[in-house]
N, CA, C and O atoms as a Tripos MOL2 file, in Angstrom:
@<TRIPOS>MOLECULE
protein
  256   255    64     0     0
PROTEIN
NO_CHARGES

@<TRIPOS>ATOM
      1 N           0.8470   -1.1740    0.0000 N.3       1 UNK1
      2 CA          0.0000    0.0000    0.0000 C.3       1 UNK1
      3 C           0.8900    1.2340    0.0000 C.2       1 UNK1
      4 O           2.0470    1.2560    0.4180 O.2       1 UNK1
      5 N           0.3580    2.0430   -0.4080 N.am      2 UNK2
      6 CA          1.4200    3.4750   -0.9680 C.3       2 UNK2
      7 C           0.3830    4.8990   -0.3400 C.2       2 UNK2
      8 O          -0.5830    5.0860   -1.0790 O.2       2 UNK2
      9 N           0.4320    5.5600    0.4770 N.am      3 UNK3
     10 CA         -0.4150    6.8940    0.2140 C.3       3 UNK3
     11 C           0.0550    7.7030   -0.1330 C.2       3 UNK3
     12 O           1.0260    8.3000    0.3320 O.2       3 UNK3
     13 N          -0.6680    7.9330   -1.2230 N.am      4 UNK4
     14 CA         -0.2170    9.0050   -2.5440 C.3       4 UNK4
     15 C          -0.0490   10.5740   -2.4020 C.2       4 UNK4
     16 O           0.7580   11.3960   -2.8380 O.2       4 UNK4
     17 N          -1.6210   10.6350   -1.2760 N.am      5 UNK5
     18 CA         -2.0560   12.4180   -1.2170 C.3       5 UNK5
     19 C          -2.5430   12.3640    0.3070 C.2       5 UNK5
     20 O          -3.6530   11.8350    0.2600 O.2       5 UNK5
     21 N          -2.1640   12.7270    1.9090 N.am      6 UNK6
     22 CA         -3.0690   12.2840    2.7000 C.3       6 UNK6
     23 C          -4.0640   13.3860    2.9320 C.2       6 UNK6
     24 O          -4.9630   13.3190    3.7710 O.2       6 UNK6
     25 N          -3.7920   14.6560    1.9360 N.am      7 UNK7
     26 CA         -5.0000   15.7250    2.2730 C.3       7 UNK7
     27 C          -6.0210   15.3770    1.7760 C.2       7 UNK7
     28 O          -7.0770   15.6650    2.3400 O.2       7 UNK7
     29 N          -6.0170   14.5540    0.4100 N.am      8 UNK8
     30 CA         -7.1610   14.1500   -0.3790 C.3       8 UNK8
     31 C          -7.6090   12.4350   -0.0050 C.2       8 UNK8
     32 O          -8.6130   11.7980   -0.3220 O.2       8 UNK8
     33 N          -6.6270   12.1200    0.6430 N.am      9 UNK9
     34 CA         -7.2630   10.5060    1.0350 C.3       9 UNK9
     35 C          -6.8180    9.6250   -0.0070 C.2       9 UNK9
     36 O          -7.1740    8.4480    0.0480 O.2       9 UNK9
     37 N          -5.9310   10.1110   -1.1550 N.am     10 UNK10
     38 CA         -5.4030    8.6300   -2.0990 C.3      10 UNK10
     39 C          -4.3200    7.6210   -1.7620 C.2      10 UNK10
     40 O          -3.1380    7.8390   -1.4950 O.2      10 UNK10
     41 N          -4.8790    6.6400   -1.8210 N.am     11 UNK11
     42 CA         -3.7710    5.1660   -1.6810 C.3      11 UNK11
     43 C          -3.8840    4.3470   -3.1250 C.2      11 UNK11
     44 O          -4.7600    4.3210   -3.9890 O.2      11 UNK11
     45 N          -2.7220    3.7560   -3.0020 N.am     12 UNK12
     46 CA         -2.4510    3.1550   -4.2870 C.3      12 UNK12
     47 C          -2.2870    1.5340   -3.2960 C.2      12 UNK12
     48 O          -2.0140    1.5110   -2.0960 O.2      12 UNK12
     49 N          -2.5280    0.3260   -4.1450 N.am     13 UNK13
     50 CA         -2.5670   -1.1460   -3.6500 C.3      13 UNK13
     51 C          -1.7030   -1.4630   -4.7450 C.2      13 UNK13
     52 O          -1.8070   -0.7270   -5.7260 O.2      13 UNK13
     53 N          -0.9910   -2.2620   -4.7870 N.am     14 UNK14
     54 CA         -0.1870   -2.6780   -5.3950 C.3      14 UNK14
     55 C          -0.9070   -4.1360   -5.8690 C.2      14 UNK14
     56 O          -1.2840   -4.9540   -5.0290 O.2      14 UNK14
     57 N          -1.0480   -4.3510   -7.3310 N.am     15 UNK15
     58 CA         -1.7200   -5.7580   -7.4740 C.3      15 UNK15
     59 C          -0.9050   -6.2890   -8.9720 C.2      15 UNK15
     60 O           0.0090   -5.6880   -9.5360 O.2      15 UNK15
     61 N          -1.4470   -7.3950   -9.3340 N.am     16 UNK16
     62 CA         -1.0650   -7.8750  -10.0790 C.3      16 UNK16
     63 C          -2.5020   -8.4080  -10.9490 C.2      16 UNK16
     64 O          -3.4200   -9.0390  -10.4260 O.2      16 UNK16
     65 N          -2.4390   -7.9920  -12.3650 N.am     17 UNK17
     66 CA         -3.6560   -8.1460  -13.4250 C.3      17 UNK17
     67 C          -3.5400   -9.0390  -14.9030 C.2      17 UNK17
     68 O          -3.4590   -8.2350  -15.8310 O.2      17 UNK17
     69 N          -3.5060  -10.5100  -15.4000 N.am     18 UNK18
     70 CA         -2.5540  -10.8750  -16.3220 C.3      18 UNK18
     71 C          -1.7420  -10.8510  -16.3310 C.2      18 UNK18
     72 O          -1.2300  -10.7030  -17.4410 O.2      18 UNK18
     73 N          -0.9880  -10.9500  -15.3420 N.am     19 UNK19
     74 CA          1.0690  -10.9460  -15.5520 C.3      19 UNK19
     75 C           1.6170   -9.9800  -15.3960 C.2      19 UNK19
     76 O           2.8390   -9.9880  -15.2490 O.2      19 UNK19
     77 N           0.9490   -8.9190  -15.3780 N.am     20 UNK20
     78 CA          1.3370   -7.2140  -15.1930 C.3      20 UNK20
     79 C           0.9760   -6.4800  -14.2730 C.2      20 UNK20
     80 O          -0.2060   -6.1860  -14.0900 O.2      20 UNK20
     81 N           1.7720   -6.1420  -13.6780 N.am     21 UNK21
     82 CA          1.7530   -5.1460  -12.1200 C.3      21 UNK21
     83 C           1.0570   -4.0430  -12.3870 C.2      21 UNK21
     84 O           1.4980   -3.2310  -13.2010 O.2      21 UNK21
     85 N          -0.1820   -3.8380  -11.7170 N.am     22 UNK22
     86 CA         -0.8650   -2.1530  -12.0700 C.3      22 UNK22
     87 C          -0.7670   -1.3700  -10.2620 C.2      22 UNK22
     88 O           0.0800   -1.2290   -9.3800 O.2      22 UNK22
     89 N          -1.7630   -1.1450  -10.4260 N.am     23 UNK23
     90 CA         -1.7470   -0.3480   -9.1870 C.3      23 UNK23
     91 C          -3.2330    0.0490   -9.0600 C.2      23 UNK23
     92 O          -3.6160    0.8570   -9.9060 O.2      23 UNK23
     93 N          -4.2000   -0.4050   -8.0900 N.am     24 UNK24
     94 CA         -5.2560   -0.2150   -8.0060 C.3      24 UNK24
     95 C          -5.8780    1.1390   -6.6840 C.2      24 UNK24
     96 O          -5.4700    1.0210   -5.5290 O.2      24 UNK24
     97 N          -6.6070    2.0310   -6.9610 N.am     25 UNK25
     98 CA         -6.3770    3.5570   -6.4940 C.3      25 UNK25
     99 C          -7.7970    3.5490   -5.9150 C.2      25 UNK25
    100 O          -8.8220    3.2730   -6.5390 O.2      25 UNK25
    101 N          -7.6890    3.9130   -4.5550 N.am     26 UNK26
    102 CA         -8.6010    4.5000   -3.9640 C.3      26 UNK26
    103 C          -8.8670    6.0710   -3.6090 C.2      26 UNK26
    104 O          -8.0580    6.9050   -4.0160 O.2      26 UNK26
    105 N          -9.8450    6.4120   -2.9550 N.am     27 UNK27
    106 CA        -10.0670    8.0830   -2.6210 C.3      27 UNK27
    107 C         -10.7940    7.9740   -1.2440 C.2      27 UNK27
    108 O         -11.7140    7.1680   -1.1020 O.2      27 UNK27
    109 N         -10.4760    8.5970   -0.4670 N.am     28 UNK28
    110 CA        -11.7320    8.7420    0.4860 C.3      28 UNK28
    111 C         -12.8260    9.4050    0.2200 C.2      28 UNK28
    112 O         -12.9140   10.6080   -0.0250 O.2      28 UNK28
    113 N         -13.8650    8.4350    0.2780 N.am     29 UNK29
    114 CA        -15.1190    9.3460    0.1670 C.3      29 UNK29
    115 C         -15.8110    8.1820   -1.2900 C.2      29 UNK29
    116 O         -16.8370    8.2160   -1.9690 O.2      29 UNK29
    117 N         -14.8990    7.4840   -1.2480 N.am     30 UNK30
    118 CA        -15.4950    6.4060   -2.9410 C.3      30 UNK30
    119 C         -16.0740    5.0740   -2.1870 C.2      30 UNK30
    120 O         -15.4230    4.4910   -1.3190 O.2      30 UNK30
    121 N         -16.8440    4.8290   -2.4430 N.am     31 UNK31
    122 CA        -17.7200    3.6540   -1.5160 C.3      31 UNK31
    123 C         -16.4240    2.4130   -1.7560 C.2      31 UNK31
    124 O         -16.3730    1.8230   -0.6770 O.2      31 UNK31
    125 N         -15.3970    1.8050   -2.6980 N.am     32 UNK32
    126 CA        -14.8590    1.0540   -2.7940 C.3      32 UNK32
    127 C         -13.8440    1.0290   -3.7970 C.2      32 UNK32
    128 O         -13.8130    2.2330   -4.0520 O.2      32 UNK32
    129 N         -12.9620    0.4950   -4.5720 N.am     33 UNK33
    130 CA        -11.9030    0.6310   -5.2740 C.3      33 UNK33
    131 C         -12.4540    0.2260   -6.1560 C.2      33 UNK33
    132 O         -13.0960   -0.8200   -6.2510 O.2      33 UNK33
    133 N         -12.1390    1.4970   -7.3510 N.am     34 UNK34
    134 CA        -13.1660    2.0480   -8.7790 C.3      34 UNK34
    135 C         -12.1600    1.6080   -9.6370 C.2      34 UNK34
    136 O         -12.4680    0.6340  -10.3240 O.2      34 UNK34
    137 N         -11.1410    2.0240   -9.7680 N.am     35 UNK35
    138 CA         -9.7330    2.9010  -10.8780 C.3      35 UNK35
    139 C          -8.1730    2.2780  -10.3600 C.2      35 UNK35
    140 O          -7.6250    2.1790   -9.2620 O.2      35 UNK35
    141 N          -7.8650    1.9930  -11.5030 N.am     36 UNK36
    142 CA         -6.7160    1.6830  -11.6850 C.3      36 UNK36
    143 C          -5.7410    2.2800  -12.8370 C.2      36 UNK36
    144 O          -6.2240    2.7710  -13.8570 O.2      36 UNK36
    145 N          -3.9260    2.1930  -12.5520 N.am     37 UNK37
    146 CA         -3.0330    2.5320  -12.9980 C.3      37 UNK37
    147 C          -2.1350    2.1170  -13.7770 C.2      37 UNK37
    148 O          -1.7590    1.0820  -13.2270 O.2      37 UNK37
    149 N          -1.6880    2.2150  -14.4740 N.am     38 UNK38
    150 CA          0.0140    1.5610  -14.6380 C.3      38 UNK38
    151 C           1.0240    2.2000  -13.6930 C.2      38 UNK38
    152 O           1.1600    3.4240  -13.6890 O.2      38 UNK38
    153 N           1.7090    1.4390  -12.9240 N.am     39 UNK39
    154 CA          2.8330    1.9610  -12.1090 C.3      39 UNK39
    155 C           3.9380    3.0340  -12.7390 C.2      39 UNK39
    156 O           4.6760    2.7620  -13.6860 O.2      39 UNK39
    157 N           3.9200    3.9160  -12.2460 N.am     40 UNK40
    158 CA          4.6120    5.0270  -12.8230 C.3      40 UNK40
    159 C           3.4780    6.5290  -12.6110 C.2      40 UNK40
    160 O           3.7370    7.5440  -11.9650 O.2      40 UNK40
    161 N           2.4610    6.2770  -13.2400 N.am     41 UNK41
    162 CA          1.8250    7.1870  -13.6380 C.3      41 UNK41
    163 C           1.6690    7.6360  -12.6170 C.2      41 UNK41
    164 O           2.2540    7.3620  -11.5700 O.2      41 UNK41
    165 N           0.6490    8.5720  -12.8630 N.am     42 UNK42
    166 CA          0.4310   10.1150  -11.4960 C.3      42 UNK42
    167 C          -1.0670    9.5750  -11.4500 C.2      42 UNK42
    168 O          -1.5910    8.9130  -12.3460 O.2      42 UNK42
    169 N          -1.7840   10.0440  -10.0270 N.am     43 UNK43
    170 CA         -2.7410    9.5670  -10.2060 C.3      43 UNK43
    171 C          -4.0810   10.2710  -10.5130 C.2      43 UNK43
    172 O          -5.2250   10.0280  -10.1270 O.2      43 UNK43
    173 N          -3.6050   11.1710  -11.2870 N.am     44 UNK44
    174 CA         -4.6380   11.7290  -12.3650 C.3      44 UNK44
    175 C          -5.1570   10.9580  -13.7530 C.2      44 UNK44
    176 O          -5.8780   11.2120  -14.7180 O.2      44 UNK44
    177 N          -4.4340    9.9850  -13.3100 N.am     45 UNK45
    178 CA         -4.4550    8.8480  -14.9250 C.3      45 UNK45
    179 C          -5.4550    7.6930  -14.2610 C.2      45 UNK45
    180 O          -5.2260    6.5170  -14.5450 O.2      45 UNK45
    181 N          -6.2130    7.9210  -13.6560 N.am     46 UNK46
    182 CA         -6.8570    6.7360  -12.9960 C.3      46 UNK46
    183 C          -7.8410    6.6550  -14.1450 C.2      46 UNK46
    184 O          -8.2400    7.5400  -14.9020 O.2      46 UNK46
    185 N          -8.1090    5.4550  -14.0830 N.am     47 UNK47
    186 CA         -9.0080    4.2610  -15.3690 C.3      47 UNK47
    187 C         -10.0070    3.5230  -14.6740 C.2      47 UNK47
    188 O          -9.6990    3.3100  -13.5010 O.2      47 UNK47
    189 N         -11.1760    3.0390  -15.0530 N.am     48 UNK48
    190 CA        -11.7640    2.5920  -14.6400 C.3      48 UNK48
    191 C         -11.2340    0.9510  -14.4310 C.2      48 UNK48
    192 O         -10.3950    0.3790  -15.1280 O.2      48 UNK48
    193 N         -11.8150    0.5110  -13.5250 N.am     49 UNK49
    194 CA        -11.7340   -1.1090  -12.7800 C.3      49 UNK49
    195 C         -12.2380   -1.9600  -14.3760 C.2      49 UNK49
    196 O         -11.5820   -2.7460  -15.0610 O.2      49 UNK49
    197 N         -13.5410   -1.4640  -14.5680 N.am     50 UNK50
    198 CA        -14.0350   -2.1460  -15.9130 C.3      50 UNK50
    199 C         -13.3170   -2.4290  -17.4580 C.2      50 UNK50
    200 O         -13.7380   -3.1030  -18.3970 O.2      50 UNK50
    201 N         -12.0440   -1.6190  -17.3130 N.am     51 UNK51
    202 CA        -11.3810   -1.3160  -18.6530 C.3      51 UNK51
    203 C         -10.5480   -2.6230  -18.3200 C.2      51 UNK51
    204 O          -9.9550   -3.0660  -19.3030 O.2      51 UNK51
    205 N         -10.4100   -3.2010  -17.3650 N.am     52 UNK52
    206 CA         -8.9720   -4.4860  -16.7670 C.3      52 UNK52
    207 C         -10.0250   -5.5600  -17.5380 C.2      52 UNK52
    208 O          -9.5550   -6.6420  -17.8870 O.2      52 UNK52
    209 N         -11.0390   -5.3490  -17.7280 N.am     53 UNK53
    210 CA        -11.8870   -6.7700  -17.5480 C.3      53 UNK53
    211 C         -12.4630   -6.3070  -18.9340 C.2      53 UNK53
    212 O         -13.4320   -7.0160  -19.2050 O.2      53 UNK53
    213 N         -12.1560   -5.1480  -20.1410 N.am     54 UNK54
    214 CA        -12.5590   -5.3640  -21.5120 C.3      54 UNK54
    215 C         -12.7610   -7.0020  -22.0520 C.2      54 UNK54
    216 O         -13.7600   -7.4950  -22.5760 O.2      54 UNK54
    217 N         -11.9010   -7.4240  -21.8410 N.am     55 UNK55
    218 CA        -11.5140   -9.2230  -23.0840 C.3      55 UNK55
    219 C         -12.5850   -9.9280  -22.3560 C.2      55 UNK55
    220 O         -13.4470  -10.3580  -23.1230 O.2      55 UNK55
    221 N         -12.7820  -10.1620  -21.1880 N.am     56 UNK56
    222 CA        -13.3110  -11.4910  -20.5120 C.3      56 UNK56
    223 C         -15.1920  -11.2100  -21.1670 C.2      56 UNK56
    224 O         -15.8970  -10.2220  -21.3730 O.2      56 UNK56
    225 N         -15.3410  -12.5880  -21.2830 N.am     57 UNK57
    226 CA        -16.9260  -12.5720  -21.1350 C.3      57 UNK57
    227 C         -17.2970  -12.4680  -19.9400 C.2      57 UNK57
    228 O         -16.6360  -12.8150  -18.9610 O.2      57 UNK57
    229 N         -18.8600  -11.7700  -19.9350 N.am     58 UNK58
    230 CA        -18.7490  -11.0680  -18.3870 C.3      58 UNK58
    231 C         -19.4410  -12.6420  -17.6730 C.2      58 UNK58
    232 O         -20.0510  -12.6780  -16.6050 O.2      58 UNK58
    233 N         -19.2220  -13.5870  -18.3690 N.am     59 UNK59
    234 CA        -19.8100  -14.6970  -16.8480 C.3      59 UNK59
    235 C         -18.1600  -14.8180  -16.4470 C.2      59 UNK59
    236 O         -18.1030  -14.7760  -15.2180 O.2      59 UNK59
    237 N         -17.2110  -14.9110  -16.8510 N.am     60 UNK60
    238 CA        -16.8130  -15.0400  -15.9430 C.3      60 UNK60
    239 C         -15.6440  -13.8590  -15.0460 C.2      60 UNK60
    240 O         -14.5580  -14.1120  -14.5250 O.2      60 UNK60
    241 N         -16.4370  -12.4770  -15.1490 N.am     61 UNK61
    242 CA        -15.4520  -12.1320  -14.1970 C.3      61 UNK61
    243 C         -17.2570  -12.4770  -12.7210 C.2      61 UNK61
    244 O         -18.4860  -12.5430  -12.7330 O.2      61 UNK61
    245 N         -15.9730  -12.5760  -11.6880 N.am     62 UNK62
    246 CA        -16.6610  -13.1180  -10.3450 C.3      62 UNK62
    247 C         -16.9390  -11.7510   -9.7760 C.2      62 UNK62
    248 O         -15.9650  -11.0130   -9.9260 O.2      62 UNK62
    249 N         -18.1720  -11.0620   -9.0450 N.am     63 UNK63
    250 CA        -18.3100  -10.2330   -8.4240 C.3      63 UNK63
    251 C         -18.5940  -10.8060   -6.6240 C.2      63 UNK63
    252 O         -19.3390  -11.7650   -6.4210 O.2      63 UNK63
    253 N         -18.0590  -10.2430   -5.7240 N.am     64 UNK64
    254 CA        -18.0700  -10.6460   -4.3160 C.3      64 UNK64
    255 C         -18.5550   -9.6990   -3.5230 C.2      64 UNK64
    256 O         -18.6280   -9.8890   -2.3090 O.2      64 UNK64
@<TRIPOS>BOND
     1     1     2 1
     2     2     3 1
     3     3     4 2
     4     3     5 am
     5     5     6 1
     6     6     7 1
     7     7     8 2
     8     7     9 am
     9     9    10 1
    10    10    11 1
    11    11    12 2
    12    11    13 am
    13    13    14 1
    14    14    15 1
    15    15    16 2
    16    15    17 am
    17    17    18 1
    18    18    19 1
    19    19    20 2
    20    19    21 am
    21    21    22 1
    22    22    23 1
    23    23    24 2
    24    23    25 am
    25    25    26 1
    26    26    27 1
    27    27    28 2
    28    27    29 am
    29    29    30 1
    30    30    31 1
    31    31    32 2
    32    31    33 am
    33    33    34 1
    34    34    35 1
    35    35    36 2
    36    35    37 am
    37    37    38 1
    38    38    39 1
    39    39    40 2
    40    39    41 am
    41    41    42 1
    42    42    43 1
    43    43    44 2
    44    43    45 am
    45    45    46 1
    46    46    47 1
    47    47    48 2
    48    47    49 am
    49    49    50 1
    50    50    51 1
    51    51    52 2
    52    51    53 am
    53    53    54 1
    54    54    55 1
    55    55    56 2
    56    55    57 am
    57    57    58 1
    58    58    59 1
    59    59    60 2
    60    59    61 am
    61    61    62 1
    62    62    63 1
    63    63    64 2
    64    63    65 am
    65    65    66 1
    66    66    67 1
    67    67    68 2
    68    67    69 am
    69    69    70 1
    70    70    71 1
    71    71    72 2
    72    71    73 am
    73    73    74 1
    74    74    75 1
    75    75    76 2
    76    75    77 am
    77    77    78 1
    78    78    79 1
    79    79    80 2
    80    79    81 am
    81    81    82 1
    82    82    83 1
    83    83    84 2
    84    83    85 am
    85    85    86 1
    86    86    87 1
    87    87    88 2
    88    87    89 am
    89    89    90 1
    90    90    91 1
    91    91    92 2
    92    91    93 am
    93    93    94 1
    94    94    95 1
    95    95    96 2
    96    95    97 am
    97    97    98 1
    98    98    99 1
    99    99   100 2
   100    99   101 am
   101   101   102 1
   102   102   103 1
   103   103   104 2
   104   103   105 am
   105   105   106 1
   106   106   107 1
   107   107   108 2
   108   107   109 am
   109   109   110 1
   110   110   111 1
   111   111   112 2
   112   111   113 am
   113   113   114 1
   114   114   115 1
   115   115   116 2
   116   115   117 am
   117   117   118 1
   118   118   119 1
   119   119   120 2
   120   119   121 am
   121   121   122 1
   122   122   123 1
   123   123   124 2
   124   123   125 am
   125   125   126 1
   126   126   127 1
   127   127   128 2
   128   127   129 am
   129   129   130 1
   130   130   131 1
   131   131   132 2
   132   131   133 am
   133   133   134 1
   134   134   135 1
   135   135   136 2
   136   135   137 am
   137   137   138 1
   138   138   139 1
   139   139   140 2
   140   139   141 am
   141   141   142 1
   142   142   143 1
   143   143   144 2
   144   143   145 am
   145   145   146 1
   146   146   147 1
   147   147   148 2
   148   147   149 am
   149   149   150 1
   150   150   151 1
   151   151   152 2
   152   151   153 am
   153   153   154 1
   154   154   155 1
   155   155   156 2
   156   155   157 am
   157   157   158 1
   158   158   159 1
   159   159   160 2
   160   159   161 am
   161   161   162 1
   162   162   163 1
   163   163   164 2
   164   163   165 am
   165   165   166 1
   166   166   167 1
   167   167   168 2
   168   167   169 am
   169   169   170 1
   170   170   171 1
   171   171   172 2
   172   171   173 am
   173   173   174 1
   174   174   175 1
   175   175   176 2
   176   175   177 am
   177   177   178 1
   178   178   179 1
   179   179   180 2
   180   179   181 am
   181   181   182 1
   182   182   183 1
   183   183   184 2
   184   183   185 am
   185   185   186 1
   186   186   187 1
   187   187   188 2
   188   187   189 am
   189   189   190 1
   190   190   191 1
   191   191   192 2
   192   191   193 am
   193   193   194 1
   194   194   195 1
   195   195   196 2
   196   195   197 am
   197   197   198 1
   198   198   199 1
   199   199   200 2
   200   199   201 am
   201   201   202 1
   202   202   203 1
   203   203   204 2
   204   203   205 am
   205   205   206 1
   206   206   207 1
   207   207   208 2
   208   207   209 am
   209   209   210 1
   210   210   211 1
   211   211   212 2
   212   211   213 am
   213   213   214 1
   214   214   215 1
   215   215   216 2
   216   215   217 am
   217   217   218 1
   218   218   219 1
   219   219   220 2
   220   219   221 am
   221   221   222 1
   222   222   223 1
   223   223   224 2
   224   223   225 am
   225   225   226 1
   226   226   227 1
   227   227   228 2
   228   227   229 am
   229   229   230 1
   230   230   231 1
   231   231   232 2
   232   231   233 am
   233   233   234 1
   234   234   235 1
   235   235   236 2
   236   235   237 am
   237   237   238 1
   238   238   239 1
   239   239   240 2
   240   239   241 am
   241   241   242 1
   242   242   243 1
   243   243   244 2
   244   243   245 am
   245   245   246 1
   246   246   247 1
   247   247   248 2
   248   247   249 am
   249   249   250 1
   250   250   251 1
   251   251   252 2
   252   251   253 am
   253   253   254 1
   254   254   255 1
   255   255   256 2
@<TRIPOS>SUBSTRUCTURE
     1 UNK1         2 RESIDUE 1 A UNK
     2 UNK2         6 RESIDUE 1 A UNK
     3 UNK3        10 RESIDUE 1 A UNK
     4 UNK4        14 RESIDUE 1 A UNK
     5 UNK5        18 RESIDUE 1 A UNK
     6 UNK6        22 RESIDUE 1 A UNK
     7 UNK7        26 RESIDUE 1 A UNK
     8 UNK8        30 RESIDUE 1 A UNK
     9 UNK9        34 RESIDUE 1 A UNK
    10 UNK10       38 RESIDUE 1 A UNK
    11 UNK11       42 RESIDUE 1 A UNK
    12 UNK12       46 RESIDUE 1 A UNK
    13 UNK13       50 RESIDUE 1 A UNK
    14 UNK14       54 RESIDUE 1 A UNK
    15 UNK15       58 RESIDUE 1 A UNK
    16 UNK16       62 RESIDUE 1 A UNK
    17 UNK17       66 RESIDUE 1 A UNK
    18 UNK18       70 RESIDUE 1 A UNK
    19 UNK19       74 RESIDUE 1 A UNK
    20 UNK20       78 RESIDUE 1 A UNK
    21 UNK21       82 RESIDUE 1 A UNK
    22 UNK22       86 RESIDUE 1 A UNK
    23 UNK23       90 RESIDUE 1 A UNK
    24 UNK24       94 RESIDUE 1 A UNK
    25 UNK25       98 RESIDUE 1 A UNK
    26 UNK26      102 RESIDUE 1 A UNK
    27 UNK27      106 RESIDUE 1 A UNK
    28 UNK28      110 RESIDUE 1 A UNK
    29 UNK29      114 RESIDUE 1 A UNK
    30 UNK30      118 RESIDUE 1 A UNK
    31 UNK31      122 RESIDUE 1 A UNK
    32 UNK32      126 RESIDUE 1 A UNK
    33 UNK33      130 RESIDUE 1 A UNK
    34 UNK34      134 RESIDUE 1 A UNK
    35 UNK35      138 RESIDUE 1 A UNK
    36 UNK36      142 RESIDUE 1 A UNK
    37 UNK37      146 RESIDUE 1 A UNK
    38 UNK38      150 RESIDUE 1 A UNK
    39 UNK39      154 RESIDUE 1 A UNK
    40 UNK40      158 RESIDUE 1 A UNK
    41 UNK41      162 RESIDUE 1 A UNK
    42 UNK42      166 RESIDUE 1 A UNK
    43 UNK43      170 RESIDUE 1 A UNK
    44 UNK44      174 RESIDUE 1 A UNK
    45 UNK45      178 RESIDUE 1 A UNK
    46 UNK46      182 RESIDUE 1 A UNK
    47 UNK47      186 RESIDUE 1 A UNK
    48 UNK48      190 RESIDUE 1 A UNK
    49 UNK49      194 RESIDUE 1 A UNK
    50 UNK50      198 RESIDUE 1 A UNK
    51 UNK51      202 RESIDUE 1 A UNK
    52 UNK52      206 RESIDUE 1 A UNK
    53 UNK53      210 RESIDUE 1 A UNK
    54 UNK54      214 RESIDUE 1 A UNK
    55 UNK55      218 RESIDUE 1 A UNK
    56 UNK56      222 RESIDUE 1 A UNK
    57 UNK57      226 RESIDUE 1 A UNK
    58 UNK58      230 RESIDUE 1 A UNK
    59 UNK59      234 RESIDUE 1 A UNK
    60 UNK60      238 RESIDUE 1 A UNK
    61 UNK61      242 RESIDUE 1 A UNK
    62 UNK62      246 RESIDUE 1 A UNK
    63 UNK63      250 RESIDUE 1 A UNK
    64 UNK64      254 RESIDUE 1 A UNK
């Protein structure tokens, strides 16, 4: 875990997506972790969670 901004509440999680290290970004005040990164970037580049999961047919990504 990384905190990015602590006036604004951003943390970065460190994960792994297909073989490739991203970085998944929270905010305080976001009901749950929306947006994700490529490591490096600033986190004005945040992407939606849904763009990781373009390829898959949606039965099988798992929601919990």
């Amino acid at each position: 875990m990384e905190l990015v901004n602590i006036d604004a509440g951003v943390v970065n999680f460190y994960s792994w997506w297909d073989g490739e290290e991203v970085l998944l970004n929270w905010q305080y005040g976001e009901p749950a972790v929306q947006f994700w990164m490529d490591p490096g970037e600033t986190s004005a580049v945040r992407r939606p969670l849904g763009q990781l999961f373009y390829d898959l047919p949606q039965h099988e990504i798992q929601r919990h």
